[in-house]
C-alpha positions as a Markdown table, in Angstrom:
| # | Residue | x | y | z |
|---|---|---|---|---|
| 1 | Unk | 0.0 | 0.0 | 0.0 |
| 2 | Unk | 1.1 | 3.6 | -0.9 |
| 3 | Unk | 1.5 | 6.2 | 2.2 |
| 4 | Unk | -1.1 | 8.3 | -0.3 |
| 5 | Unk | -3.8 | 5.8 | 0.5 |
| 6 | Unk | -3.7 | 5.7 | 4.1 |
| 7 | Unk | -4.4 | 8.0 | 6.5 |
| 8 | Unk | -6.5 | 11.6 | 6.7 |
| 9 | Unk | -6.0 | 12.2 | 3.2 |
| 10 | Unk | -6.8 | 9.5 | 1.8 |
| 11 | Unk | -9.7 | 9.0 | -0.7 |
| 12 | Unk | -13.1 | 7.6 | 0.4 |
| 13 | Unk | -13.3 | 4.3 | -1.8 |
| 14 | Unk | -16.7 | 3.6 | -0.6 |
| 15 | Unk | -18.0 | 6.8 | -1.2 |
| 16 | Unk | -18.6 | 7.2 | -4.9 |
| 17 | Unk | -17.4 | 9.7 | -7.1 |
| 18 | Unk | -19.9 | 12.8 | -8.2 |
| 19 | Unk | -21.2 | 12.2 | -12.4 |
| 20 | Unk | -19.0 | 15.2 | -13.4 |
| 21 | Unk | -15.8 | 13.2 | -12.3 |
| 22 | Unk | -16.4 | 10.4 | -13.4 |
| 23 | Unk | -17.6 | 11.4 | -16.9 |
| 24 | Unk | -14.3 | 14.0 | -16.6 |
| 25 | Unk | -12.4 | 11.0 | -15.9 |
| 26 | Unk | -13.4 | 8.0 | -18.4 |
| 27 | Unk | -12.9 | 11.0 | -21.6 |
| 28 | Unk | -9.3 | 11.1 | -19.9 |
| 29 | Unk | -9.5 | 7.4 | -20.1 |
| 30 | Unk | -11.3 | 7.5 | -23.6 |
| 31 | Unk | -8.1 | 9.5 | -25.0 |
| 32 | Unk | -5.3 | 7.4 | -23.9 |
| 33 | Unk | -6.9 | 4.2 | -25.1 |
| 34 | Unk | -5.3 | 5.3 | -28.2 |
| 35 | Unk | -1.6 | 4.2 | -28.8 |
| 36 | Unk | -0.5 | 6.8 | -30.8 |
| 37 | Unk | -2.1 | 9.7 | -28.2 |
| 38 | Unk | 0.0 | 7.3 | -25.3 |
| 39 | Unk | 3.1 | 7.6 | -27.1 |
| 40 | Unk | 2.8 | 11.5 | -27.5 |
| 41 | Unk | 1.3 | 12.2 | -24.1 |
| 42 | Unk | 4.1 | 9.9 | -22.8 |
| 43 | Unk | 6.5 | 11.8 | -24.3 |
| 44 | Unk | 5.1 | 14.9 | -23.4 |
| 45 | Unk | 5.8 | 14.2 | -19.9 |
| 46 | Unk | 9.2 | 14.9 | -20.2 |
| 47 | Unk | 9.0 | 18.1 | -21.9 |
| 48 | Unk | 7.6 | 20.1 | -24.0 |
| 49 | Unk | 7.6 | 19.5 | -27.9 |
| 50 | Unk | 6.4 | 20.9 | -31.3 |
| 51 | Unk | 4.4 | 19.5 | -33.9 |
| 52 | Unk | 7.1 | 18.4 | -36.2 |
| 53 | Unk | 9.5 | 16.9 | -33.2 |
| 54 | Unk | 6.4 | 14.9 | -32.0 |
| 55 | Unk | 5.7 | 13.5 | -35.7 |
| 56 | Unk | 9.1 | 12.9 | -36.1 |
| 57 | Unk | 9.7 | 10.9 | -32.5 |
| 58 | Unk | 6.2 | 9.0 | -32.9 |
| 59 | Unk | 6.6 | 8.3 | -36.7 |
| 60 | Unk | 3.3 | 10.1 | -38.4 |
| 61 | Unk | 2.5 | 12.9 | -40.6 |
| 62 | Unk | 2.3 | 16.4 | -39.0 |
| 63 | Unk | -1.7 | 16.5 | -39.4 |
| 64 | Unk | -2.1 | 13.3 | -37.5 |
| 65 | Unk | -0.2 | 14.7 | -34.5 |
| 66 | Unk | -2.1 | 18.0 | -34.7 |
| 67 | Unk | -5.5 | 16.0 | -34.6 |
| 68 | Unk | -4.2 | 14.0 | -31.9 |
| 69 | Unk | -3.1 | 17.2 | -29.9 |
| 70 | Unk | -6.5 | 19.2 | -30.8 |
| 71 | Unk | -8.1 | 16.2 | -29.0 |
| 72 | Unk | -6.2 | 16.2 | -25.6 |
| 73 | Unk | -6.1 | 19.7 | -25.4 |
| 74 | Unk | -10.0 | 19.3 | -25.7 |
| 75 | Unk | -10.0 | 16.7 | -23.1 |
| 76 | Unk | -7.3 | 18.5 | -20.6 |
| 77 | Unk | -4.6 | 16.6 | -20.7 |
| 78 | Unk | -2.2 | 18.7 | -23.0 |
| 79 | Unk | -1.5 | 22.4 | -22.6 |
| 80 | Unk | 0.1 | 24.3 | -25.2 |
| 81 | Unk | 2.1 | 27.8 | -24.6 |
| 82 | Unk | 3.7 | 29.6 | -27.9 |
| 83 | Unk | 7.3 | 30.3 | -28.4 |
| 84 | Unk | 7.4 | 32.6 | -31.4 |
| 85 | Unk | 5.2 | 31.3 | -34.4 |
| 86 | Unk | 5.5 | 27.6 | -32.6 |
| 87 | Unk | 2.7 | 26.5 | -30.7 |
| 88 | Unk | 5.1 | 23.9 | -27.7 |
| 89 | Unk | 2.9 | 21.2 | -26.0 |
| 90 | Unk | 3.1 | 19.6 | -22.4 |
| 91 | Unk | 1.3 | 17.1 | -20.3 |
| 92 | Unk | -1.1 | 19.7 | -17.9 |
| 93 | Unk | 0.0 | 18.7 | -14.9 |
| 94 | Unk | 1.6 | 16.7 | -12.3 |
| 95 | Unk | -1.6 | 13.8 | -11.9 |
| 96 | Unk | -1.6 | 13.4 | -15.6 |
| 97 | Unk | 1.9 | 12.5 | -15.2 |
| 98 | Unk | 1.2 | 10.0 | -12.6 |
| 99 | Unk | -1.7 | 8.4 | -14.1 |
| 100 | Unk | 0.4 | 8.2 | -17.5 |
| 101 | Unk | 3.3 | 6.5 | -15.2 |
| 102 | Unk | 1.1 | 3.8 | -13.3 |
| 103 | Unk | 0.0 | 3.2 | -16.3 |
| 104 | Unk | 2.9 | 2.5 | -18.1 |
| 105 | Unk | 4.1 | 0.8 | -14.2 |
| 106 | Unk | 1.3 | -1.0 | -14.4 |
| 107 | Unk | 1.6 | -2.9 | -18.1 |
| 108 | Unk | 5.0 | -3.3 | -17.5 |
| 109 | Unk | 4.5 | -5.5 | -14.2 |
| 110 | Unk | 1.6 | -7.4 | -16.3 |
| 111 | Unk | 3.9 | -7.5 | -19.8 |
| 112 | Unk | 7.0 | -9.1 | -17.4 |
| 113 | Unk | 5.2 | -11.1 | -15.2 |
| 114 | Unk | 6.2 | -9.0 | -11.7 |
| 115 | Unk | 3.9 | -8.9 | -9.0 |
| 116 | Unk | 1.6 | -6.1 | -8.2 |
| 117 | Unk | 2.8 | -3.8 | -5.2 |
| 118 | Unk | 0.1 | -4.3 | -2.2 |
């Protein structure tokens, strides 16, 4: 068990989450079912990148990428600031991170055959 889900601060798992969340939530869930739009928010993570950089690290055209971006902006996961005529993407936050990392922790242990962490 993680510290995070002990004590005061902990979430209430029996008390269930308001509609709003939850429908906030599975759109977030909804977005990174998509392989492509897990590569690109994965690699937004760790910094921010343009258009071409993205298309050129994930492998597809520059239009692709921009649809894929228009679409997490949309659902809050990407933020975008501009830099001149170029429009830099990052993840929005420090719990998009996090969710994108256990995840990724969480394939991994299933891909390798680890045990899950109690």
């Amino acid at each position: 068990m993680y510290a995070r889900d002990a004590g005061p601060d902990a979430p209430h798992w029996r008390d269930l989450p308001p509609g709003d969340q939850v429908g906030v939530a599975v759109e977030s869930f909804r977005m990174l079912a998509d392989p492509t739009r897990l590569r690109i928010m994965w690699l937004l993570s760790g910094g921010e990148y343009d258009v071409t950089t993205l298309a050129a690290a994930v492998g597809i055209a520059r239009p692709a990428v921009s649809q894929h971006l228009a679409k997490l902006r949309l659902a809050g996961l990407v933020s975008t600031r501009r830099d001149g005529r170029r429009a830099l993407y990052r993840v929005r936050g420090g719990h998009v991170r996090r969710m994108l990392s256990e995840a990724m922790e969480t394939a991994h242990h299933q891909v390798s055959g680890m045990p899950d962490h109690d």
